[in-house]
C-alpha positions, 0 to 999 in steps of 0.5 A: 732825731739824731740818734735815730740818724745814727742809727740807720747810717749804723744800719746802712754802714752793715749793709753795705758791708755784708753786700762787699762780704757776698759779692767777694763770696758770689764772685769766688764762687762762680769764678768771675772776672773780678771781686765784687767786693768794693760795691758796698764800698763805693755806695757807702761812700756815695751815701754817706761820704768817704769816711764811711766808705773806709769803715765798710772797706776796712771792715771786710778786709778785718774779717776776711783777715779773721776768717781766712789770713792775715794778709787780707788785712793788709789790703785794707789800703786798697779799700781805704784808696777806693773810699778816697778816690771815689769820695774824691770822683764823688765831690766833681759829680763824675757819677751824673754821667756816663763817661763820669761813671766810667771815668771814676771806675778808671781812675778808682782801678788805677790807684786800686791796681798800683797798691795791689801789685805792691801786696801781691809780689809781697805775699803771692809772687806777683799774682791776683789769686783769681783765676782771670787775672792770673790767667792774662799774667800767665798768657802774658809771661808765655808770650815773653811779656815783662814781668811787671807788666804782665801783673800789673795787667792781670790785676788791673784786668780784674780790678777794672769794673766790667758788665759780669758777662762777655758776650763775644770773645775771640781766640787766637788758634796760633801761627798760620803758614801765611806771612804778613808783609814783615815776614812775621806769621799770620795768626789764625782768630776765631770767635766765640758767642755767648758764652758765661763766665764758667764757660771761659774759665773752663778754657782758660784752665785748659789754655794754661802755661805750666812752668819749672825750672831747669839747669843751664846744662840741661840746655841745647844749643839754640838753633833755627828750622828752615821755617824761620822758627827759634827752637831749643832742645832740653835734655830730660833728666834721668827720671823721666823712664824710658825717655831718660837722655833724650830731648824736648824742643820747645821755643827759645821764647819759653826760656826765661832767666831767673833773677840771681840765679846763673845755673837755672832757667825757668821754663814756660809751656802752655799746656795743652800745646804739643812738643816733640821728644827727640833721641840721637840715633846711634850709627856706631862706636868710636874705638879710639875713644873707649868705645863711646857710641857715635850718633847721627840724626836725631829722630822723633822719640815721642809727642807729648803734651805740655802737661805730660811733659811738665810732668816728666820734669817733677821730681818723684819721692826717690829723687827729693834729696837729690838736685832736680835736675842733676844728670850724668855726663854720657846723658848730656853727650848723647844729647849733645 
């Protein structure tokens, strides 16, 4: 009779390691919200206890760390803090009620997220690898958000169980020319209805900020329009063809600093937004100063995407051993 006991707990304990196996693959595959890869877990757990529900856990994290890296063995901790927590919620009889479900799904996400950001600044730089939560981090960061904040939410936006489909989802279309009453701008909401998950990836992916970084010198003057709006210009790098000396104006809120680093700044754009080209306009020639030209206004050189020009500041093959973005002493004066 105890041998037999063993046996189905033997059984029950691969079940529930091929359900976390297929909810991870189910979840990457269509690209949801979250990992589904703590069910079997959990139900371990609810079954036959936590030290079950750490052998189901620890077990996916191996195999996931045979087939694909690793790293993946790493956050075998996280699955062993699920077991732990659950078993823990488990013992109070939180799982007998609504809010005791939904209570434990907090409380296992909480300890679940703080050691996963651990693993994620360690082998990712901060992000989830899903393309959720690494779009909230990127959203976030676009919007001048802290940093550890805005990993923090990205993982706990997935590790946080939700109902696999959203039914309604509101999108904010940016700055209207109305003010509130602090002067700031009004933003413009608009709502979408049932739309899958695929769906809001798509628009996630088109909605994305692209980053790369700059030299300081690169960096105009900031300055502010008659709107009220705080501008920056960059001059592009000499590569960039046609457009070579003249400048992009973005927002200063785009700028970020880079830790240890005094000469560079990263830059934040999203990448379907629009962002003006602008050259100096030559009016004459100074001849006292070695005929160097004089410039007047500045006037608009082109409109180009975030994408188009996120592209203008990679470096092509000619350019590799070369600084990114070292530029020539009459290029930043004209941009000046």
């Amino acid at each position: 009779m105890k041998k037999n006991k063993w046996y189905t707990i033997s059984v029950f304990i691969i079940m529930c390691v091929l359900l976390n196996l297929a909810g991870k693959c189910i979840a990457g595959y269509f690209r949801l919200p979250l990992w589904l890869d703590s069910l079997g877990t959990v139900a371990a757990t609810y079954v036959c206890g936590p030290v079950c529900g750490v052998i189901v856990g620890v077990t996916l994290n191996i195999l996931y760390s045979i087939i694909y890296s690793w790293t993946y063995a790493c956050y075998a901790i996280v699955s062993v803090s699920i077991a732990v927590v659950a078993g823990i919620c488990i013992s109070k009889d939180y799982m007998k009620t609504l809010l005791g479900v939904l209570t434990s799904s907090f409380y296992i996400a909480l300890v679940s997220c703080s050691i996963s950001v651990i693993f994620n600044y360690m082998f990712f730089n901060g992000y989830t690898n899903n393309i959720w939560g690494d779009g909230v981090i990127e959203s976030l960061l676009g919007i001048g958000f802290n940093d550890l904040l805005s990993h923090v939410a990205g993982q706990f936006y997935i590790d946080f169980p939700d109902n696999y489909k959203y039914l309604k989802i509101t999108l904010d279309l940016g700055k209207s020319e109305e003010r509130l009453e602090d002067g700031r701008h009004k933003h413009l909401f608009s709502a979408i209805e049932n739309i899958s998950p695929n769906e809001l990836a798509d628009i996630i992916e088109d909605t994305k900020w692209l980053s790369f970084t700059v030299s300081v010198k690169q960096l105009g003057k900031p300055y502010q329009t008659e709107q009220g709006n705080k501008r920056i210009s960059i001059l592009l790098p000499k590569y960039a063809g046609d457009l070579m000396g003249c400048r992009a104006t973005i927002s200063q809120n785009c700028i970020k600093d880079i830790k240890g680093r005094d000469d560079i700044k990263i830059v934040n754009i999203p990448k379907n937004s629009k962002f003006n080209i602008m050259r100096s306009k030559i009016v004459g020639q100074d001849i006292e100063n070695q005929m160097k030209p004089v410039f007047g206004d500045k006037i608009i050189e082109a409109t180009v995407t975030g994408k188009e020009l996120f592209e203008l500041f990679k470096i092509p093959n000619e350019y590799e051993e070369q600084t990114t973005h070292e530029v020539e002493r009459e290029e930043m004066e004209q941009g000046l």
